[in-house]
C-alpha positions as CSV (number, residue, x, y, z in Angstrom):
1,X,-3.3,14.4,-15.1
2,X,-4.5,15.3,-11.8
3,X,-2.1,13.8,-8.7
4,X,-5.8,13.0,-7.1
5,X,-7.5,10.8,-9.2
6,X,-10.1,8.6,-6.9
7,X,-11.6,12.4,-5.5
8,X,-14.7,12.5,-8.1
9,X,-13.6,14.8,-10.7
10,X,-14.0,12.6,-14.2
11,X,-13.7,15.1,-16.4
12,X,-10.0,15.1,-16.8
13,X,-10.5,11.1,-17.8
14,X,-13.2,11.3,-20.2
15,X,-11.4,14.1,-22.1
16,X,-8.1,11.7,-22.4
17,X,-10.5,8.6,-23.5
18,X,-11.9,10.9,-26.1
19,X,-8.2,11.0,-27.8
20,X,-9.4,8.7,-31.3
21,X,-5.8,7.2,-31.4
22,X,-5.8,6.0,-28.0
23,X,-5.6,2.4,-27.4
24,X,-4.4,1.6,-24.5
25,X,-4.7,3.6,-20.7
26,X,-3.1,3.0,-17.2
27,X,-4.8,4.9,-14.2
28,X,-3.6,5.3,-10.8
29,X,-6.4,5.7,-8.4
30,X,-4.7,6.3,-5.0
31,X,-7.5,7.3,-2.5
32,X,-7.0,3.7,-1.1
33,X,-3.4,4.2,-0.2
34,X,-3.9,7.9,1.1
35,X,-6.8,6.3,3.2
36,X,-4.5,3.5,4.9
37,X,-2.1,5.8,5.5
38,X,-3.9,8.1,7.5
39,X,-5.8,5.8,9.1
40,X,-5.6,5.4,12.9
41,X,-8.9,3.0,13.7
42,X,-7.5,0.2,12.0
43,X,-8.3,-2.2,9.9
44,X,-12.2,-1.6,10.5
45,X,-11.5,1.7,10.4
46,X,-10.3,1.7,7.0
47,X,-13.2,-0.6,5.6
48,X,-15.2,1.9,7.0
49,X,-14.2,4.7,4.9
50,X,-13.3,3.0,1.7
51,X,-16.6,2.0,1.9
52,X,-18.1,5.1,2.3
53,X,-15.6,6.4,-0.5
54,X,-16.7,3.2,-2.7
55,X,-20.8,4.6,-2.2
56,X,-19.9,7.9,-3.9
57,X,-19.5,6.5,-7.2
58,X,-16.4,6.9,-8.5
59,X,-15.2,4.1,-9.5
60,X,-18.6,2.9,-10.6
61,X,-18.7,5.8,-13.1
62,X,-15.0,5.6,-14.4
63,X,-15.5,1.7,-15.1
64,X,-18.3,2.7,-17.1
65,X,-16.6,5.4,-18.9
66,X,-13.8,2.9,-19.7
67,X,-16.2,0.4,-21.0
68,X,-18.5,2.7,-22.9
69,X,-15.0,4.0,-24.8
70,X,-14.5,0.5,-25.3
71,X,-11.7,-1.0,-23.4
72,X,-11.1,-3.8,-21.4
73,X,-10.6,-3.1,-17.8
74,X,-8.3,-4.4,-15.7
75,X,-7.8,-4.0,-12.0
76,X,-4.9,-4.5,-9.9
77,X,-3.0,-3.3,-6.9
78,X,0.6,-2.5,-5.8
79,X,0.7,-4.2,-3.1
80,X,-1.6,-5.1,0.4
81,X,-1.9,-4.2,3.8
82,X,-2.4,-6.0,7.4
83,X,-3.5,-3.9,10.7
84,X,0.0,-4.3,12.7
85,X,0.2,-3.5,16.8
86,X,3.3,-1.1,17.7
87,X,6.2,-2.9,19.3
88,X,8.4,0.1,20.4
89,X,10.3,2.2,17.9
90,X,13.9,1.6,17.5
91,X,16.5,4.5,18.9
92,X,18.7,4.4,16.4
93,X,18.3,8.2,15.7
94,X,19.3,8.4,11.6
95,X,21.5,5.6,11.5
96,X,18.8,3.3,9.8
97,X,19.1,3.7,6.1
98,X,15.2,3.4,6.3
99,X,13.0,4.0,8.9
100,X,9.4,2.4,7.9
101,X,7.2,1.1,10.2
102,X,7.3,-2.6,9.3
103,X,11.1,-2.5,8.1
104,X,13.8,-1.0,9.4
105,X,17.1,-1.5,6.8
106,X,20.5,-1.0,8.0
107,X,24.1,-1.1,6.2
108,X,25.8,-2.0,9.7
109,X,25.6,-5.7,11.0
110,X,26.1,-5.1,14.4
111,X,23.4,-2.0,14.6
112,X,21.1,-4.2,13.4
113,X,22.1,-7.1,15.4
114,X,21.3,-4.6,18.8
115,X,18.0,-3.7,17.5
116,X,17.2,-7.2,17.0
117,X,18.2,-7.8,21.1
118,X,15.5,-5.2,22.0
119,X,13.0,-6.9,19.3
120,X,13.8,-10.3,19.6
121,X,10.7,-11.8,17.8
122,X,11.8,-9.8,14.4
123,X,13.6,-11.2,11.8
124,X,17.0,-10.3,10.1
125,X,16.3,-10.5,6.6
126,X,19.4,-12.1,4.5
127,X,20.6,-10.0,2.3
128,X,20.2,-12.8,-1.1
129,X,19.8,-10.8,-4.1
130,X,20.0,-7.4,-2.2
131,X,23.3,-5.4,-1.7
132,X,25.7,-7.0,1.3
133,X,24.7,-3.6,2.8
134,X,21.4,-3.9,2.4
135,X,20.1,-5.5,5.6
136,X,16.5,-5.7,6.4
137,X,15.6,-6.2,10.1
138,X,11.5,-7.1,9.7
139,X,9.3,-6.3,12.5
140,X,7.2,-9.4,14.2
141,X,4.6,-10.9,12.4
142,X,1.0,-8.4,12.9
143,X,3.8,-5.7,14.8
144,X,5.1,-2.3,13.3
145,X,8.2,-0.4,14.7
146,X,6.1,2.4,16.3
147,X,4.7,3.4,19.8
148,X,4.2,0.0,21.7
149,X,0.4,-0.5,21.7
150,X,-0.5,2.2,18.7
151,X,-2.6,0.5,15.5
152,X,-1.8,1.1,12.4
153,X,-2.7,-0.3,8.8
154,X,0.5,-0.6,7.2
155,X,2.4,-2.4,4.5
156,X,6.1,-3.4,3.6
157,X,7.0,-6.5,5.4
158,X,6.0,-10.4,4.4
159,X,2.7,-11.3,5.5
160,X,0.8,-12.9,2.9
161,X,-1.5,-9.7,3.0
162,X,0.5,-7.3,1.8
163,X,2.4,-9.3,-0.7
164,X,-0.6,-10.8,-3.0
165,X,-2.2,-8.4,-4.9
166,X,-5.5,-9.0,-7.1
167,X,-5.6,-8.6,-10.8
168,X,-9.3,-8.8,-11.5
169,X,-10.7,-8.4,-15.3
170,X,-14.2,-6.3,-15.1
171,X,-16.2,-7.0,-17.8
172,X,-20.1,-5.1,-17.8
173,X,-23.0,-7.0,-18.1
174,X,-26.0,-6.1,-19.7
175,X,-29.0,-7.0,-17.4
């Protein structure tokens, strides 16, 4: 299927639900993510355009293509975001193992040890369950590792926010 789904084009969809053995269908709308990740108003910034995305329809006519084939529908999400303030990048250059903007992971104790020192209100993640030389440094709670003072709507760190996710059942209702 198309890479896309969430842009308006159904047709695709309704062609796969019309499969008679079909029974069961996971989608992966991703307009929501490709919105956050471009966004640079913020948080109101991105309600802004998902809800101008929402008011084209699409996901009010692929619900109701999935319930007029007859399934149940289920919605969920891979994971949340927050709208986090830059605190400074790190200069480590490519010796992070991962550069994100709320985490930065690091397989040397002392590297990460000196970025803490210039971000002291972020915390070292222990490494319990990971690999020894998997070591998380996570920036301050409502900060990302970018540009001191940019805005960003981001995810990968701990705040409650991005780590509950909804799992909503949407059942139609006839009026």
């Amino acid at each position: 299927m198309n890479g896309n789904l969430g842009d308006g084009d159904l047709d695709e969809v309704s062609e796969l639900l019309s499969r008679p053995r079909l029974r069961v269908v996971g989608l992966v709308i991703d307009k929501v993510d490709r919105i956050m990740h471009g966004m640079e108003l913020g948080a109101a910034g991105m309600h802004n355009q998902v809800r101008q995305w929402a008011r084209q329809g699409f996901m009010r006519d692929l619900l109701g293509l999935l319930q007029t084939q007859g399934f149940q529908v289920y919605l969920a999400s891979d994971h949340g975001n927050i709208e986090a303030r830059g605190v400074g990048r790190p200069a480590e250059g490519a010796v992070a193992d991962l550069r994100g903007e709320r985490v930065r992971v690091y397989s040397d104790p002392r590297l990460r040890a000196q970025i803490k020192e210039r971000f002291p209100e972020s915390l070292e993640w222990p490494s319990v369950g990971l690999p020894e030389d998997y070591l998380a440094l996570i920036a301050p709670p409502r900060a990302a590792f970018v540009r001191a003072g940019e805005t960003l709507v981001g995810h990968g760190g701990i705040s409650v926010e991005e780590l509950l996710v909804p799992f909503v059942q949407i059942d139609r209702r006839d009026r």
